[in-house]
N, C-alpha and C positions, 0 to 999 in steps of 0.2 A: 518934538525934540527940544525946541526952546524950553520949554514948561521943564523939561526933565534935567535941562544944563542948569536954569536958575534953581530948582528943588539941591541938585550938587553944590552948587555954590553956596547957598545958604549953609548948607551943613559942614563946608568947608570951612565958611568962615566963626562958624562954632566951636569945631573941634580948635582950629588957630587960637581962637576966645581965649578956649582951656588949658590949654597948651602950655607947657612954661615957657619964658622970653629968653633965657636961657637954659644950655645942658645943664642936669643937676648932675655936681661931683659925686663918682661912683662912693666914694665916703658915707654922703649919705644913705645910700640903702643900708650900708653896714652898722651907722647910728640909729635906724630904724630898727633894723633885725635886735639890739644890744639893749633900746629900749623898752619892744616887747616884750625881751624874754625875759627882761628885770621888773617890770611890770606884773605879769603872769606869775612871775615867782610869790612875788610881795603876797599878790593873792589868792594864791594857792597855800602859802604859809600861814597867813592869819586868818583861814577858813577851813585849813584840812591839820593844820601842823599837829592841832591836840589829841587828831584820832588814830594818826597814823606815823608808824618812825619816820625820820627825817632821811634816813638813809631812800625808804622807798618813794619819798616825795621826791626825792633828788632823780631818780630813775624814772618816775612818772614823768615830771618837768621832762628831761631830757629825752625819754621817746618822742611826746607829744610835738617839741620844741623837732626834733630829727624828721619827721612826719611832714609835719609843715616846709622845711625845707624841701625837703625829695616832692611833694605835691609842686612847690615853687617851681623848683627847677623844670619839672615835666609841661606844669604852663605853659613856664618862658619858650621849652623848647617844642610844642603844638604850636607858638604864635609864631615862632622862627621858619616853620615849616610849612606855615600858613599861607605864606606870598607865594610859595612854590607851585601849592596845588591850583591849578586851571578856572578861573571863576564859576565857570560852569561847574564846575566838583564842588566847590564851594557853595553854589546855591541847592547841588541835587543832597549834599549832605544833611545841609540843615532843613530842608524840605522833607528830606526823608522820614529827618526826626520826629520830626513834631508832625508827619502824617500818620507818623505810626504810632506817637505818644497818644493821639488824639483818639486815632479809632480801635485802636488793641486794647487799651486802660490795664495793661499786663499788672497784677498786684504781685504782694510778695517785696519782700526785702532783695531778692535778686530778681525779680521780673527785667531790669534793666540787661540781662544777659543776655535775652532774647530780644531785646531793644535793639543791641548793641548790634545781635549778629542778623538781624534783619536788612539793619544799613549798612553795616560792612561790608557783607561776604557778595550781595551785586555790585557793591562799588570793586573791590578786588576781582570777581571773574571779569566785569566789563575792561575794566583796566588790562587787565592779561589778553586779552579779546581784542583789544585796541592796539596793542603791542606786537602780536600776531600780526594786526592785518598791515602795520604798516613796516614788516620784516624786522621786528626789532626782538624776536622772539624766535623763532627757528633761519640756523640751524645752533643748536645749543651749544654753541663754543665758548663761553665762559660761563664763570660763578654769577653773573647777574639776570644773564638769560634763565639758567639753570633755575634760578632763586624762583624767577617770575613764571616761569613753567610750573613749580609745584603749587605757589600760589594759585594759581588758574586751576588745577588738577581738583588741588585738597578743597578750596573756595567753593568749588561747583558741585564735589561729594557732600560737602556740608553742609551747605543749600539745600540738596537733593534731601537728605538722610532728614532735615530739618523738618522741611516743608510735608514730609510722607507720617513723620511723629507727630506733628504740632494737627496736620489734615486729619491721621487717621481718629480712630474712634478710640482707640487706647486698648490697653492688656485686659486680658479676664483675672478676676481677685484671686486670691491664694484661697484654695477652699478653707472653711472655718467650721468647725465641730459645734451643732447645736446642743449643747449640753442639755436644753431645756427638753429636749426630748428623750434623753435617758433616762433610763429607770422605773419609776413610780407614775401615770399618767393618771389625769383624773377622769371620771367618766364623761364621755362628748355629752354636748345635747342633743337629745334628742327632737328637736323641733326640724323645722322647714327650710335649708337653708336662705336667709333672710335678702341675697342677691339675685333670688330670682325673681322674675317677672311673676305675674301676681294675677289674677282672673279677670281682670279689666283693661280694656285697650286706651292705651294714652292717648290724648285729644289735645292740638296745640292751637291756641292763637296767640295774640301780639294785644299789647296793650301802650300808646304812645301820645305825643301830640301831633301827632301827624305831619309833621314838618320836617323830618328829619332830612338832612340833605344827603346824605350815604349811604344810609339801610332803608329798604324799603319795606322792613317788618317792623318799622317805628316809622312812618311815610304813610304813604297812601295805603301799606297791607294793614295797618292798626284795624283791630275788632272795634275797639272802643279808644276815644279818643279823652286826652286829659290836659288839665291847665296845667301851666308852669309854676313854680314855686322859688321864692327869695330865698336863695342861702348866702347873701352878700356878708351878714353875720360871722359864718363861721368859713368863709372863702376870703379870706382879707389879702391873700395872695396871686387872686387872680389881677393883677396889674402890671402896670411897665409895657413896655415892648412887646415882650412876652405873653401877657394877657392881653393883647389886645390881636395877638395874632392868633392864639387861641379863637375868640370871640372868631376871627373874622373865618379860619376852617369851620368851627361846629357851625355856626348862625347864633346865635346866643350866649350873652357872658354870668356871668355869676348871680343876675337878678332874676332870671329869667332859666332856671334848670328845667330841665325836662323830668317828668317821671315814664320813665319808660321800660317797659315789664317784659318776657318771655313766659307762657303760662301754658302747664301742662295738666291736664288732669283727667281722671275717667271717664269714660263715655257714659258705663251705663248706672252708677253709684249716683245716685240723685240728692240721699241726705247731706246733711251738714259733713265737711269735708275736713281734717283737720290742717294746718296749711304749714308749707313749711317754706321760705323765704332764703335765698342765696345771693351771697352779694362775694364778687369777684375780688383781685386783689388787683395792684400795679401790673400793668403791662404797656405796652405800645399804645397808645389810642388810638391809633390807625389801626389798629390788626382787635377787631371786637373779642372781648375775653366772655362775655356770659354765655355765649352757646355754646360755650367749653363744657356747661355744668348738663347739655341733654341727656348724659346717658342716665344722670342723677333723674330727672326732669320724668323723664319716660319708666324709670324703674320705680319711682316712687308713687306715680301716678296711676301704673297699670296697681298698686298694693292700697289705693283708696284715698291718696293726698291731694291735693290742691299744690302744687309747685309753682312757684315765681322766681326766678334767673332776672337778678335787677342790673339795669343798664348803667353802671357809672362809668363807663370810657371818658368821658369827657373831664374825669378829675386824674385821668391817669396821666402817663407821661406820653410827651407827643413831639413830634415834629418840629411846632413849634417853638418848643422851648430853648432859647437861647442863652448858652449861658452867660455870654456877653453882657445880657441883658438881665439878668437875676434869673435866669432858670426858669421851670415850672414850676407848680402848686406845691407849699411848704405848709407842712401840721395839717395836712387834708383829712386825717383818716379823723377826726370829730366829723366833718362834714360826711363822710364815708356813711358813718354811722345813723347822723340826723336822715341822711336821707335814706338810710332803710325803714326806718321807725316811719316816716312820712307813705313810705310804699304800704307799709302797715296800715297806715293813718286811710289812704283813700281806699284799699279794700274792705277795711271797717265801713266807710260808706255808702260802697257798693252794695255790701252785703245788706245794710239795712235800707237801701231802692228799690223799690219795688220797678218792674222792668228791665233791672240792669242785669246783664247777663250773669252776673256774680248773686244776686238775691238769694239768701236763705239759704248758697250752698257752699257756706264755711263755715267751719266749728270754730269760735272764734276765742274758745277758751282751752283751744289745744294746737298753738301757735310754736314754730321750732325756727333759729335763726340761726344760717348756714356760711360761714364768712373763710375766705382762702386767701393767706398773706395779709396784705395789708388789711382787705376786708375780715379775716384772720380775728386781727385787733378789733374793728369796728364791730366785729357783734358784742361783744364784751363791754364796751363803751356804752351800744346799743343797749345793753342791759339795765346800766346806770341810767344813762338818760328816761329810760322807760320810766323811773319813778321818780323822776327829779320835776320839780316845775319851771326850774329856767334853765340858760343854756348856761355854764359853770363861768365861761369867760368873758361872757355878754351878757348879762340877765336882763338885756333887754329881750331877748330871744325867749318867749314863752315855751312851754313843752305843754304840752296837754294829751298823753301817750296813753299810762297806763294801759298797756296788753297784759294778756296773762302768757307770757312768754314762758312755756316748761321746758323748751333745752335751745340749750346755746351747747353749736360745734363749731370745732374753729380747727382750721383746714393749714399746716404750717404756719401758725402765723407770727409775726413781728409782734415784738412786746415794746411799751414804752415809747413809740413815734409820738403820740398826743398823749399830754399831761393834761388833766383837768385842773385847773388850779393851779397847776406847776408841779401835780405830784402822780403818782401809779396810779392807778383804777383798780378798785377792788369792789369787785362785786360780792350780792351778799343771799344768798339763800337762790342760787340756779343749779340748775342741774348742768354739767360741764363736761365735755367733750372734748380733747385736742388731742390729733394725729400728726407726729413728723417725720420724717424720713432723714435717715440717717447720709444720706448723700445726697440733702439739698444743697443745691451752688450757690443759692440766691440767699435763703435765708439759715445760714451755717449750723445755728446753733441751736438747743429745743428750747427757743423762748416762750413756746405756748406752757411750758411747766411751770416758770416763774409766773404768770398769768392763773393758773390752776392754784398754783401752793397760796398766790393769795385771795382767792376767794372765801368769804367766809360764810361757817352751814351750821344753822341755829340749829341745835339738839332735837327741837321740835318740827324741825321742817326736815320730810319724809320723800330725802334723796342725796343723790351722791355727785363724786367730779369723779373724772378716771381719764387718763393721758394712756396714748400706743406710738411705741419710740418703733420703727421698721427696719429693718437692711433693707440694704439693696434700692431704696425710694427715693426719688430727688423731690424737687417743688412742683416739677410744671406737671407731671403724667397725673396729677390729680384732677386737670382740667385736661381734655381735648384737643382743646386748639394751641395751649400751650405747650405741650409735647418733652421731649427727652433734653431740649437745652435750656437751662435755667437761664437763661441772657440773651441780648443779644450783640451781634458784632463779632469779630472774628477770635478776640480776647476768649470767648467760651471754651474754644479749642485749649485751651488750657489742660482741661475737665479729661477725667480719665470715663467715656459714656458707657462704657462697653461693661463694667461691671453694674449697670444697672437692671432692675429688673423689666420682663416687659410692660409696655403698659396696661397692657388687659389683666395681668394680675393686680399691679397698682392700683388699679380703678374697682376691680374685682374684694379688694382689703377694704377699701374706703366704702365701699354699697355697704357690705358684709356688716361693719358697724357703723355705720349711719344708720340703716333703716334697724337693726338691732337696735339703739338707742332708743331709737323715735320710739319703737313697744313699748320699749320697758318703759320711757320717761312721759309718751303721751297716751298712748293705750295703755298702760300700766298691765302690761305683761311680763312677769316676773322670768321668764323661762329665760330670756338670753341676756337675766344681768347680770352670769358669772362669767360670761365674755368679758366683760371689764375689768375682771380680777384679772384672769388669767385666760390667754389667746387657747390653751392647750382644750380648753370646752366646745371651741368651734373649730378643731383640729381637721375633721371631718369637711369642712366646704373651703378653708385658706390653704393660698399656696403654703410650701415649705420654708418660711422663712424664719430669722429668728425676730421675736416680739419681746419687747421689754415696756411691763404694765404697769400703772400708775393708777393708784384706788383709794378712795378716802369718803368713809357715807358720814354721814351725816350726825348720824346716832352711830354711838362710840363712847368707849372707856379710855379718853387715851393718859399714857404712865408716863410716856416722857419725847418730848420733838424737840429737846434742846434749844425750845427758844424762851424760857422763862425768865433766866439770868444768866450771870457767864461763868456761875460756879459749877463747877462738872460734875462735883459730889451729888448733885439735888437731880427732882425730878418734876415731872409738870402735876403729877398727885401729891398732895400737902403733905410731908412727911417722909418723903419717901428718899433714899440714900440710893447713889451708884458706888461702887466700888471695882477695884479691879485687882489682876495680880499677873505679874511675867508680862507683863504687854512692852511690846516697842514703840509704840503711840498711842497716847489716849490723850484729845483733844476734842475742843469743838469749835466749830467758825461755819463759813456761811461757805456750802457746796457752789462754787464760781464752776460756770462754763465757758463756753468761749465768748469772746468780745466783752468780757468782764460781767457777764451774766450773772446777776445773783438768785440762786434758787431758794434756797433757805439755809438754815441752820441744821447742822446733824453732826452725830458723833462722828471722829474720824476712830480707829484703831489698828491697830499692828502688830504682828508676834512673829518670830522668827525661825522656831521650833521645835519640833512636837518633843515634848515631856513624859514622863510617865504620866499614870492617869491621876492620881494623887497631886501632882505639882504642875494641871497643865493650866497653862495662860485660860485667863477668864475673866469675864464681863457681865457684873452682875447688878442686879434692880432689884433690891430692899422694899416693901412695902411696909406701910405705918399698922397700917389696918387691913384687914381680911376682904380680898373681892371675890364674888361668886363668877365660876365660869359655865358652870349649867348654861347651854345655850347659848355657847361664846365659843368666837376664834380669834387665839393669840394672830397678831397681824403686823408687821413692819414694812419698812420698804428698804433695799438693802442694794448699794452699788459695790460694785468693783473699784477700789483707790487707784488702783496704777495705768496711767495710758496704757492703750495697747499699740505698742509699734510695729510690731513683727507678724499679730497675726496669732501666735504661737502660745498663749497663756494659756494655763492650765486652769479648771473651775476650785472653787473654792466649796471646802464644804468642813462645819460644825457641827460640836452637841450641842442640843436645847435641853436645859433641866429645869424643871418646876419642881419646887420645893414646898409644901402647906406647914402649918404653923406647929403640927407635932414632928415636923423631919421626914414626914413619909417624903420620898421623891420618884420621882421617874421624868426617864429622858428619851429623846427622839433624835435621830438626825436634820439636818436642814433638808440636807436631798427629798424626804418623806414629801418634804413639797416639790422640791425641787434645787440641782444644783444650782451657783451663783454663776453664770454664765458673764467670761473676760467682758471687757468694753470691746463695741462693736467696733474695730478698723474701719476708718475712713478712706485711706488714701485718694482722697476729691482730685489732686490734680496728677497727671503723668508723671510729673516730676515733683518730688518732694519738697525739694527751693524753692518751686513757686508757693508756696504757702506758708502764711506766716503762722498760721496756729497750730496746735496739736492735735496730735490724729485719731482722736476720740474725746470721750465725756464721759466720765460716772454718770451715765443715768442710770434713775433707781428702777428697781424691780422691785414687784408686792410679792410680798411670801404670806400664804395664813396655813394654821392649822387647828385641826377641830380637836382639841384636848381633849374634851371625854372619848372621843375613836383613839386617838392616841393613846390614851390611858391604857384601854386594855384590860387587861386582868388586872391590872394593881387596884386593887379593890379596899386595903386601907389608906389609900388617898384620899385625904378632903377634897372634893372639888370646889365645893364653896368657901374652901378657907385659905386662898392662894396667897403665899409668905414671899416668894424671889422666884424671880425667872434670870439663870444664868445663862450665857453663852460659851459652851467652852474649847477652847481652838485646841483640839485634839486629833483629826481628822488629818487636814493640809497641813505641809509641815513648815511653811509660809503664805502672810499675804495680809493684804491692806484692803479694806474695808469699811464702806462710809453707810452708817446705822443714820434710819429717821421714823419719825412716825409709830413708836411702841406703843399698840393700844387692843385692846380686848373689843372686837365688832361682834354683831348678831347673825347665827347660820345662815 
């Protein structure tokens, strides 16, 4: 108690310090207030005066200047009120607050609404409750009892009503018309659907240092045991307080990682195996994320692969991290990456040991790397670093990788966490995969496209990228253990779960094209690479959802992707002229999604209309010279312009005309492929205020068609002498429309 009078007095005699010696004359705040505002004028006038009349400057000043007072006075009159409330209300408020700021992280421009009413409405039932018991509340004979009776009433429905919205799981979505499934379908494949189990029984062990102090299939259950490895290099963040409490849960700090594996493979397939490598993203460290990837593990296994599920818990977020103390691990996902290529690096060794239980049974030039979220990023890095010789930000750090790595998938992932050099990562001749879901909580927006759109694919290297945008899919149902809430803490309630889909279908989309990739890009089986174009091929084994695809091979004719210059008349073929006529927009800039996401460059357009056939709106590509399409399909990729808020948009559909160099023409609908199906609806959270972004994205969709089927009978059509290809908005009698990627691909 003495400790606690002298800690008073001390601060007593501070605030005294500060204090003035004497009252200041209430004059003064009035020369305060006079100076301000003549202040603020001055410089609002010689910063804003020349843009804007003087009249609306004067009305600007004068709200903003009103503002501040009313804010003033509400202060003054909280502090007046202040002495009133009981110290105890006064510690359980400000308690409340920052218990709730702390573990909710409620976002949103109005998240503080639910801030508010968290701490309010038990302070008002309690208060009513306290009034009650000491009779100062029934029987209700005046206006102030009355007052504090309804308070108590309405405070505890509020509560009630509150805690039942915020608990439950949330409403089911307003049904949505899959447009993609109207009309014209093309024909399924006919193959095996690629999610089933396969002739071979899966076979698991563990691969660790044997040390582990938590799991005991990185512990004593290890098959085979492994040294540690220095990534102090590219972990520059494991320090402070924070890394050293790290260190002291795992057993070991950043000199000293572990390589530790989960490994699935066939029993009875003995030759060389082709192998395919999965690494996890951010989660809990305490709560292990890699046995999320078995169902992956066992399905791939029993179809003839070598599977490894790699252990980076220890770079994730934990327990430990304080953020008092700097947090956890910052720009980890380099290390992310280094240490898959190293998981690479000692199975490569294995494989060439004679004894070791890995000898002679890995194909080691049919290598697939599996990354989800942050891991997501990390295989992509992993790509680069594969043919680099040092480490980008350290070249003290040698690389000596080169795998023959034929596909990189990347499972929701973050774009842009690590810069190499301070700049994007662009990979250059891989084969590329990324899957997102359009109601991830965790990673909002389709950053694995802005990752896709820059990869670059030499004419002469024989393969492609291709992106699958989902309904109904969050982040975590891609992995197991991470399940239906993208987060953790109570903040996730947020999240409207209940439109989501289940997880077995989730998981059931992601088998379907994973091991469909892995053929076509490591078995080089051709049968399920028009799954990539278009989902409507494997219509047959996917649930009902709507897909929006993402295709770009390799080998191509492309005419125009608006990223050449910022003249809009031109095109990416020498010579070649855009033109337009009736449009309500015709621009180009760079397709932003959310968090200021940049995808790329594409046309935007608009028309408002429909015209006779003679005058209607049109969009049209001029060629210098004559292209042959023998053997060729017109191909773009084609979003929807306008949010969808409501749910309720209607599909978009055009003519396509090609025209050859004598005028013969002929035209097709876009439907022929398919209509343009609205932007998917989000609505992520319950309540619409809680979010600060928009409730969808243009993402693109691939349209192709095979112009000589199309042709038809028009039999004097050049095929090989193709002059313009117009778009003409004759169809929809409005709508907005984001054009990329015009180019002639091979059947």
């Amino acid at each position: 108690m003495i400790i606690i009078a002298k800690i008073k007095s001390f601060f007593k005699r501070i605030v005294e310090f500060l204090s003035p010696a004497e009252k200041l004359p209430s004059r003064a705040g009035k020369f305060i207030v006079a100076f301000v505002v003549l202040f603020l004028s001055v410089i609002h006038v010689l910063y804003f005066y020349q843009h804007i009349p003087i009249l609306y400057l004067i009305g600007y000043l004068l709200f903003y200047i009103g503002c501040g007072i009313v804010i003033s006075v509400l202060i003054m009159w909280l502090l007046k009120l202040l002495p009133r409330i009981p110290a105890a209300y006064q510690v359980a408020i400000i308690f409340c607050y920052l218990a709730v700021f702390y573990f909710f992280h409620l976002p949103g421009t109005y998240g503080w609404v639910l801030i508010a009413g968290i701490i309010v409405l038990p302070i008002l039932i309690f208060t009513g409750l306290y009034q009650w018991k000491k009779g100062s509340l029934f029987p209700l004979k005046n206006l102030k009892r009355i007052f504090w009776f309804l308070v108590l009433v309405l405070s505890s429905f509020a509560l009630i009503l509150g805690l039942c919205l915020f608990l439950g799981q949330g409403t089911k979505p307003i049904a949505v018309v899959n447009y993609k499934l109207k009309g014209k379908l093309p024909e399924a494949i006919k193959l095996p659907d690629p999610s089933l189990k396969g002739l071979y029984k899966p076979i698991f062990l563990s691969y660790g240092n044997g040390k582990d102090k938590w799991r005991k299939e990185f512990g004593d259950g290890v098959k085979i045991k492994t040294t540690s490895i220095d990534g102090s290099r590219l972990l520059t963040s494991w320090s402070g307080v924070s890394g050293k409490l790290r260190t002291m849960y795992f057993g070991f700090d950043q000199k000293s990682l572990p390589l530790n594996g989960l490994v699935w493979y066939p029993k009875e397939k003995k030759g060389p195996l082709p192998l395919v490598v999965i690494v996890h993203g951010n989660h809990l460290a305490q709560h292990a994320s890699d046995p999320g990837y078995t169902f992956l593990g066992e399905l791939l296994a029993s179809r003839g692969y070598m599977v490894v599920s790699v252990d980076e818990n220890f770079l994730n977020l934990s327990l430990t991290d304080l953020d008092v103390f700097g947090g956890g691990l910052k720009n980890e996902n380099a290390a992310r990456a280094w240490l898959l290529l190293k998981h690479l690096e000692l199975l490569r060794k294995w494989n060439n040991t004679p004894g070791n239980s890995f000898y002679k049974r890995l194909d080691m030039d049919k290598i697939a790397i599996v990354g989800h979220s942050r891991g997501g990023e990390a295989v992509t890095h992993a790509a680069v670093f594969n043919k680099l010789s040092h480490y980008p930000d350290d070249a003290r750090e040698i690389f000596k990788f080169n795998f023959n790595i034929g596909a990189v998938i990347a499972i929701a992932p973050v774009d842009g966490q690590y810069k190499p050099g301070g700049t994007l990562t662009v990979a250059k001749d891989i084969n590329y995969f990324v899957i997102q879901g359009a109601l991830d909580m965790d990673m909002q927006t389709y950053g694995g496209l802005a990752t896709m759109k820059r990869i670059q694919l030499s004419p002469s290297f024989n393969g492609f990228k291709a992106g699958l945008y989902l309904s109904a899919a969050n982040h975590g149902q891609f992995n197991s253990v991470w399940g239906r809430k993208d987060g953790s803490g109570p903040g996730i309630n947020r999240f409207n779960l209940k439109q989501l889909m289940d997880e077995r279908e989730q998981q059931k989309i992601l088998s379907v094209y994973i091991n469909g990739f892995l053929e076509t890009t490591l078995n080089n089986k051709a049968g399920y690479k028009p799954l990539f174009m278009d989902t409507r091929f494997g219509r047959n084994w996917l649930p009902k959802k709507i897909y929006m695809n993402q295709f770009e091979p390799a080998q191509k004719t492309l005419l125009a992707d608006f990223d050449e210059d910022i003249d809009v008349g031109t095109m990416s073929v020498p010579g070649g002229k855009i033109t337009t006529s009736g449009l309500r927009e015709w621009k180009e800039q760079q397709n932003k999604f959310l968090w200021g996401m940049q995808v790329s460059k594409a046309v935007y357009l608009g028309w408002d209309s429909l015209k006779p056939k003679h005058q209607a709106s049109f969009f049209s590509l001029t060629l210098s010279s004559p292209l042959a399409l023998s053997g060729k399909m017109l191909s773009f990729s084609l979003a929807a312009g306008k949010e969808n808020t409501s749910g309720s948009v209607k599909p978009i559909d055009f003519t396509i005309e090609v025209t050859d160099r004598k005028n013969h023409r002929f035209s097709f609908p876009l439907s022929n492929c398919s209509l343009l199906q609205p932007q998917i609806a989000k609505h992520l959270s319950k309540f619409d205020f809680l979010s600060d972004y928009p409730n969808s994205e243009a993402v693109p969709d691939f349209f192709y068609f095979d112009l000589a089927k199309a042709l038809g009978n028009h039999s004097d059509f050049e095929l090989n002498d193709l002059k313009e290809i117009r778009f003409i908005f004759d169809k929809t009698s409005s709508g907005d429309i984001i054009v990329d990627d015009i180019a002639l691909i091979n059947k």
